[in-house]
C-alpha positions, 0 to 999 in steps of 0.5 A: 821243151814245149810239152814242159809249157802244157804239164801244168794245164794236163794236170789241171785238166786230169785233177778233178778226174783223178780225186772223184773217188773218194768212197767206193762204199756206194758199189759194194752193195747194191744193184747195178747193170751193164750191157754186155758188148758180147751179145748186146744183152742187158746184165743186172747186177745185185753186189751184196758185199761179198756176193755178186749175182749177175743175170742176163736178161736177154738169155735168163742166165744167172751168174753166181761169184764171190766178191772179196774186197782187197780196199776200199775200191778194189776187189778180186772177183771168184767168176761162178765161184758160187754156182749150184751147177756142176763146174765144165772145165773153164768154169772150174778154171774162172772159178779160181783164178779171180778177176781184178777189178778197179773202180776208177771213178763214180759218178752221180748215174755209173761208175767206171771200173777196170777188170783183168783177169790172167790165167797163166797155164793157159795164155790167157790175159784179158782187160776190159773197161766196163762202165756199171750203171747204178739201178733205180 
């Protein structure tokens, strides 16, 4: 009964956050970076539509995926899909199995966006929340 009091008031408070979106036209080209929580190493990110090429500053390796936009702020990302390499194992496995991911806002200097990837065969189910910044 008390909760029903504050649902007008959440609802005001969450409204601004759940329209932000509005374009996402403005991450699907461009450059970008984040640092990885892995290894504490900068990543920058050139996004050229249906290109994704992701190099690690700190260790200088590069990471070549394709990006196939499912809507307007939605894409399947095809991890080291485009490498010159010859696949390992798990790379060959990232390589077909895409990442979802979700732009969940912009803002004026990042975007927030979701990623899930599952591999069924293999028990393997991960959803990180990255926050991109947008390169100057």
């Amino acid at each position: 009964m008390i909760l029903k009091n504050y649902i007008p008031a959440i609802f005001i408070i969450l409204f601004p956050y759940s329209t932000s979106i509005k374009d996402c036209s403005k991450v699907k080209t461009g450059s970008f970076f984040y640092y990885s929580k892995a290894t504490g190493s900068k990543v920058l990110i050139e996004r050229r539509d249906s290109i994704q090429i992701e190099t690690n500053v700190n260790l200088n390796k590069v990471l070549r995926s394709k990006v196939v936009w499912k809507d307007n702020c939605s894409f399947d990302l095809f991890v080291n899909s485009l490498s010159e390499a010859k696949l390992d194992s798990l790379d060959s496995i990232l390589a077909k199995n895409p990442a979802r991911v979700q732009i969940l806002s912009i803002e004026q200097k990042f975007y927030v966006s979701k990623s899930k990837i599952d591999i069924d065969a293999y028990n393997f189910h991960l959803e990180v929340t990255d926050t991109m910044y947008f390169a100057k």
